[in-house]
C-alpha positions as CSV (number, residue, x, y, z in Angstrom):
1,X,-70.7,74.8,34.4
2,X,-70.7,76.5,30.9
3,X,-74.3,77.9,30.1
4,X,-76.2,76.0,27.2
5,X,-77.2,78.0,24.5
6,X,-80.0,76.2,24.2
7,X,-81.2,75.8,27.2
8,X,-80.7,79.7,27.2
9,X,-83.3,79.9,24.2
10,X,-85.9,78.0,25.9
11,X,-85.5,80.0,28.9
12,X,-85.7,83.3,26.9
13,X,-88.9,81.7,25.5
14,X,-90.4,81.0,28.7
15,X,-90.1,84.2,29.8
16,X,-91.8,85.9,27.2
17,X,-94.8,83.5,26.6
18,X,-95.0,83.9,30.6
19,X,-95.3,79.5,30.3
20,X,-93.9,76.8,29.9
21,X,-97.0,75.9,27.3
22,X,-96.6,79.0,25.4
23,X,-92.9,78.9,25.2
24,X,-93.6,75.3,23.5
25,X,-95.8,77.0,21.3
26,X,-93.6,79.7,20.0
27,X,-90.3,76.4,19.4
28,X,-92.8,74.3,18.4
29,X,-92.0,71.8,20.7
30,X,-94.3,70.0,23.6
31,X,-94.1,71.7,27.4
32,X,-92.6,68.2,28.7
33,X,-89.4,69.6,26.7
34,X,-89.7,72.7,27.8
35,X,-90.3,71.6,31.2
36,X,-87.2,69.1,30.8
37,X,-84.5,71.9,29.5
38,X,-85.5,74.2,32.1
39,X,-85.3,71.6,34.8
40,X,-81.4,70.9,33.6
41,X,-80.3,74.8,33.5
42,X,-81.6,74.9,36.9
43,X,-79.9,71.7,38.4
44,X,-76.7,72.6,36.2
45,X,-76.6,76.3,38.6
46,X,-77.5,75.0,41.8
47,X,-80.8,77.7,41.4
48,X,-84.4,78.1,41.1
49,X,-85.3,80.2,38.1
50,X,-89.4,80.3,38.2
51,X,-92.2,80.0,40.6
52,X,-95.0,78.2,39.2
53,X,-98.3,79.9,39.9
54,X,-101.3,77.6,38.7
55,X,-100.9,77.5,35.0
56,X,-98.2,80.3,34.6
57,X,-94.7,81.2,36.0
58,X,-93.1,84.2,37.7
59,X,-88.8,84.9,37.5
60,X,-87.4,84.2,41.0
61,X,-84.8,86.1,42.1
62,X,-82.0,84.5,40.2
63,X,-84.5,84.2,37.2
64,X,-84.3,88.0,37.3
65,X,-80.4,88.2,37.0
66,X,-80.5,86.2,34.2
67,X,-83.6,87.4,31.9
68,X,-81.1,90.6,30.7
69,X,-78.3,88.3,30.0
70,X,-80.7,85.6,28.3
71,X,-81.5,88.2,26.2
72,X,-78.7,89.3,24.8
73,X,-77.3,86.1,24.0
74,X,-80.1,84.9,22.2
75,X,-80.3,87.9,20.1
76,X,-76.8,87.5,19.4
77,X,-76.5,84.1,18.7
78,X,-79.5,85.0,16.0
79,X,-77.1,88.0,14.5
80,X,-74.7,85.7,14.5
81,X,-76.4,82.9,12.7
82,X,-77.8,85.5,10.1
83,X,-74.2,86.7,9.7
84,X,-72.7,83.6,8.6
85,X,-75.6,83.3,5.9
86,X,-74.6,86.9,4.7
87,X,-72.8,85.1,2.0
88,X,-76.4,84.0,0.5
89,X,-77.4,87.5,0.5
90,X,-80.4,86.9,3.4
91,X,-81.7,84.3,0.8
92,X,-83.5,83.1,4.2
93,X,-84.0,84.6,7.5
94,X,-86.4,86.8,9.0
95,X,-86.7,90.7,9.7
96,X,-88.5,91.6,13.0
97,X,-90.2,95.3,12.7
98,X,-91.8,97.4,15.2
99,X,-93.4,100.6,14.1
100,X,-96.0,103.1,15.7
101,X,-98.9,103.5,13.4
102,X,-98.3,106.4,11.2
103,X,-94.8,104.8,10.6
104,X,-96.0,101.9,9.5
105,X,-98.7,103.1,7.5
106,X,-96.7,106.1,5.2
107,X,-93.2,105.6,5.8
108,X,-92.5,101.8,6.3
109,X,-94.1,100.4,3.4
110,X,-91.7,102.0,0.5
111,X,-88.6,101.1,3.1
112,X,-89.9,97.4,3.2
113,X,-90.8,97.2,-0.5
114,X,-87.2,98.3,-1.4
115,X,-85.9,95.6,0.8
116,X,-87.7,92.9,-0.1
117,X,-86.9,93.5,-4.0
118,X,-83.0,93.2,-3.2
119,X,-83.7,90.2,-0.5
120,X,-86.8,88.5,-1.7
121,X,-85.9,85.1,0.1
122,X,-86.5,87.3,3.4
123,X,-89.3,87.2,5.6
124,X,-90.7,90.5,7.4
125,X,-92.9,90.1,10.1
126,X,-94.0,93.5,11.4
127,X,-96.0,94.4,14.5
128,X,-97.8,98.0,14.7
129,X,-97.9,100.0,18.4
130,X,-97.4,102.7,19.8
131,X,-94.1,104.9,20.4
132,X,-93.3,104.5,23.6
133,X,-94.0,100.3,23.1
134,X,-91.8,100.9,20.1
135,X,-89.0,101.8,22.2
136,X,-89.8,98.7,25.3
137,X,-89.5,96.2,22.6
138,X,-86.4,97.0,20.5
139,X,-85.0,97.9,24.2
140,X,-85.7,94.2,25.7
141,X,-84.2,92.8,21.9
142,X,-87.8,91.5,20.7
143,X,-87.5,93.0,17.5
144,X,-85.1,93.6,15.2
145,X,-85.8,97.4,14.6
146,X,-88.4,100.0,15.2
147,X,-89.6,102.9,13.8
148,X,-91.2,105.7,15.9
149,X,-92.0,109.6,15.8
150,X,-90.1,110.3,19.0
151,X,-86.2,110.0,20.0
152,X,-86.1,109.0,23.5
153,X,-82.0,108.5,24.2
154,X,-81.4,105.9,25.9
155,X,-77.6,104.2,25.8
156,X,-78.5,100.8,24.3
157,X,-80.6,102.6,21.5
158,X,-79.1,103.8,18.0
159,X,-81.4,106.6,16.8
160,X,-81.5,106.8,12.8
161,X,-83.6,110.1,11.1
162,X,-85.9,108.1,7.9
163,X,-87.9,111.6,7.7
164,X,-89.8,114.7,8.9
165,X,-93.3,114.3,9.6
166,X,-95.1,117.7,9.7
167,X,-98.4,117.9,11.6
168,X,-101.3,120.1,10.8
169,X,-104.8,120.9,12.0
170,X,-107.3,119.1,10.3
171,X,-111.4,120.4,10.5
172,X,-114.1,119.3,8.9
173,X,-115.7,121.6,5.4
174,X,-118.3,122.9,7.2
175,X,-116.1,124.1,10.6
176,X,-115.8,128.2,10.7
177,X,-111.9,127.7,10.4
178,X,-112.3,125.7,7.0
179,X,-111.5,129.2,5.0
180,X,-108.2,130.1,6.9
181,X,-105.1,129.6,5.4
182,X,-103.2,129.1,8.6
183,X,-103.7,128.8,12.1
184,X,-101.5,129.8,15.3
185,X,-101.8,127.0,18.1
186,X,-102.5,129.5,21.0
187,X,-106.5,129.2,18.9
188,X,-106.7,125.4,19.6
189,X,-106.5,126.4,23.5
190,X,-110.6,125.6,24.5
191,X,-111.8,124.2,21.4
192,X,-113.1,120.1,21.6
193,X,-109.4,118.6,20.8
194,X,-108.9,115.1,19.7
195,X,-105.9,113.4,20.0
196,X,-104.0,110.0,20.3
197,X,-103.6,107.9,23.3
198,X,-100.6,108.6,25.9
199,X,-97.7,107.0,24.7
200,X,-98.2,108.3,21.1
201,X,-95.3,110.9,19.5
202,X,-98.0,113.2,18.4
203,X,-100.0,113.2,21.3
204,X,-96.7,114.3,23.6
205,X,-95.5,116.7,21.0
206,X,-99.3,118.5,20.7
207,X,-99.3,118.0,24.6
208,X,-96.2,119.8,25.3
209,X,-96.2,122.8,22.8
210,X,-100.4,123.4,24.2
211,X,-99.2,123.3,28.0
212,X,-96.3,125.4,27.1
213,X,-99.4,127.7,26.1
214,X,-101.2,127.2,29.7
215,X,-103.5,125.2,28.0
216,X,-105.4,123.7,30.8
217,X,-107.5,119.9,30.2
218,X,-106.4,118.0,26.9
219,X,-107.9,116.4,25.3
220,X,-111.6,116.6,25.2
221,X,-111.3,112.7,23.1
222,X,-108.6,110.6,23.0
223,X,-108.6,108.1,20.2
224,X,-105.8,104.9,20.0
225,X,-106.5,105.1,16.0
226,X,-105.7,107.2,13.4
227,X,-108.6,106.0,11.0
228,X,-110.9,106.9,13.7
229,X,-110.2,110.3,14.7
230,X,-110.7,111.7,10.9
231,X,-114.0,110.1,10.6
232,X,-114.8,111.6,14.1
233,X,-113.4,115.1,13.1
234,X,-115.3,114.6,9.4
235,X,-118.5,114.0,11.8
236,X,-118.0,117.4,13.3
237,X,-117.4,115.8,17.2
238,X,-113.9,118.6,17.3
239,X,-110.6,119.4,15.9
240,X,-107.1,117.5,15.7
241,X,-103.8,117.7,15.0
242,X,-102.4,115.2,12.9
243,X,-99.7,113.9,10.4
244,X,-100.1,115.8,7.2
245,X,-99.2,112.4,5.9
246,X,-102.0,110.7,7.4
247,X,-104.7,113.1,6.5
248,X,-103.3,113.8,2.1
249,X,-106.3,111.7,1.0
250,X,-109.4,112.7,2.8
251,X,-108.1,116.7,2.4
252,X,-107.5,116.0,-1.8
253,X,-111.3,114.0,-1.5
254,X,-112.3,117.2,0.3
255,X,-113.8,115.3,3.1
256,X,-111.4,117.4,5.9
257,X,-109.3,120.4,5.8
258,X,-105.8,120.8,7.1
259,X,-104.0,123.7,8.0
260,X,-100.7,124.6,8.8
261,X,-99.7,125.9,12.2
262,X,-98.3,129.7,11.9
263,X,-95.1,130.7,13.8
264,X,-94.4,127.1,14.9
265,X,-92.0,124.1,13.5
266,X,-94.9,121.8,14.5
267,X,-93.3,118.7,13.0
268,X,-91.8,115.5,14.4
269,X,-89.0,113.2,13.0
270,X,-89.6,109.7,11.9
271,X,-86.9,107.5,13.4
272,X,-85.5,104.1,12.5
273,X,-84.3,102.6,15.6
274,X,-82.1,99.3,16.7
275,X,-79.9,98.2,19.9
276,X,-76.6,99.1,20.0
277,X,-75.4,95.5,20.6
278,X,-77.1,94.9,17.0
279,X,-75.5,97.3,15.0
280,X,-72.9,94.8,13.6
281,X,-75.7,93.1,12.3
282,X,-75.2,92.6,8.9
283,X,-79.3,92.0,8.8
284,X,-79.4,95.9,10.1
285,X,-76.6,97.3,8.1
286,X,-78.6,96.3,5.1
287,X,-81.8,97.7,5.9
288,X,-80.0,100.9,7.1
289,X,-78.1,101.2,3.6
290,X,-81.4,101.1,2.0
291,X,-82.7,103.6,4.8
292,X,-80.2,106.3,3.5
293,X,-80.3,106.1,0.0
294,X,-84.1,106.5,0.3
295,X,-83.9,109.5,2.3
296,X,-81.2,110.8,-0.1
297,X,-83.8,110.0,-3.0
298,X,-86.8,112.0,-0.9
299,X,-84.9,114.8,-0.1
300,X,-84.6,115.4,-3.4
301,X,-87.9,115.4,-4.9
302,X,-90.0,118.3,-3.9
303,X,-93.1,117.1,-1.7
304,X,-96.4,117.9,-2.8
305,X,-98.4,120.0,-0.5
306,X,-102.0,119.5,0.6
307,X,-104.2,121.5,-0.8
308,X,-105.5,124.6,1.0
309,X,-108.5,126.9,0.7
310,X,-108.6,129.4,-1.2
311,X,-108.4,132.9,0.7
312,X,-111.4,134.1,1.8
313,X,-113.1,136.9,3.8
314,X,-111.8,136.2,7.7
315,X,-108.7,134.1,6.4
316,X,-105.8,134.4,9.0
């Protein structure tokens, strides 16, 4: 028997609210029908596609074969549903977004603004985590796109370059390095480091560059927030390494310092990525046309650089 499509969306539902209660929830329709439509797939295949476990459910066997497949089909059916209103020019729909945090703080929001002036019927609804969740989600078709500091290849991910994102090191005014101009990364080995959780870009670019160095236990902190590991580094609890991007206003406030790394190309790439079975969306083909002529437009204009201190006695 031919699968249902709906049956097929309630099922892909189920499966990520991890029950039949939440999956109601997200369709907005009672667990009874839930319970019913999953009931009929089943009966329809001859197959058992959950265990129930008190209040939740766990994919059988044959629930497993078909979660990839469930997937895709949904997401496609969306694509195709959003194509067929291309003639309206997205005068409804929505835009699913997953960014790590510096993304979504400095590089998102002028991407989205653009987007939203040429399709203003269009809803966005944006989630913020890390990298390497970045990369699970647009992988398993939760979202839409991503944007992440990091290209992982993978074959079902299209890898799109937004911009560079240099890091520097940031210290507080008072710290003995405040008066360099310039810093090589071999000097960060032993001092009190501060970085971002695993699974963060810059955390595995610092990591890897440092090791390559024989650096030995990083980091002394590790922090899962950006805000928070300025106002620990302004305290005096260490040094960091962060997006230059991240750190422009406290270092013009002249509440931290930041400088450059010598001898290195310590920068990472900000990365607009999607599924490779999207990327006839039209949704994504949109949002990708405004992507380039962006970039275009800040390539072009010549990026203003933080504020360093002014050479001093000991400057490096």
């Amino acid at each position: 028997m031919a699968l249902n499509l709906g049956q097929l969306r309630v099922f892909e539902a189920v499966t990520r609210a991890g029950s039949f209660a939440g999956a109601a929830r997200r369709l907005g329709v009672t667990p009874p029908a839930v319970s019913l439509q999953i009931r009929q797939l089943e009966e329809a295949h001859g197959v058992r596609l959950f265990d129930r476990v008190r209040r939740r459910v766990r994919l059988t066997a044959a629930g497993q074969t078909l979660e990839p497949y469930a997937q895709r089909i949904v997401a496609l059916a969306a694509d195709a549903e959003r194509a067929l209103g291309e003639t309206r020019r997205f005068a409804t729909g929505r835009l699913r977004v997953v960014a790590s945090g510096t993304s979504a703080a400095y590089y998102l929001p002028p991407l989205l603004t653009e987007f939203r002036r040429r399709y203003p019927g269009l809803r966005i609804h944006l989630d913020v985590e890390n990298s390497q969740r970045v990369r699970e989600r647009v992988l398993s078709l939760e979202d839409d796109v991503g944007v992440l500091g990091v290209e992982t290849p993978h074959p079902d991910l299209v890898f799109e370059l937004l911009a560079e994102d240099p890091l520097v090191v940031i210290v507080p005014p008072g710290h003995p390095w405040a008066r360099r101009r310039r810093l090589s990364l071999a000097e960060l080995i032993g001092q009190d480091l501060i970085l971002r959780e695993p699974g963060s870009a810059s955390r595995q670019l610092v990591e890897r560059r440092l090791l390559r160095l024989g650096a030995g236990r990083l980091p002394a902190m590790e922090i899962a927030s950006n805000e928070v590991i300025k106002r620990a580094v302004e305290m005096g609890n260490g040094v960091s390494l962060m997006s230059a991007a991240i750190v422009r206003r406290e270092v013009e406030a002249g509440h931290l310092r930041a400088l450059p790394v010598r001898g290195e190309r310590l920068a990472r790439n900000i990365y607009l990525v999607y599924h490779r079975e999207r990327r006839e969306s039209p949704l994504i083909q949109a949002l990708l046309k405004v992507a380039r002529e962006l970039g275009r437009g800040r390539r072009r204009r010549n990026r203003k650089e933080l504020p360093l201190p002014r050479r001093g006695r000991g400057s490096g």
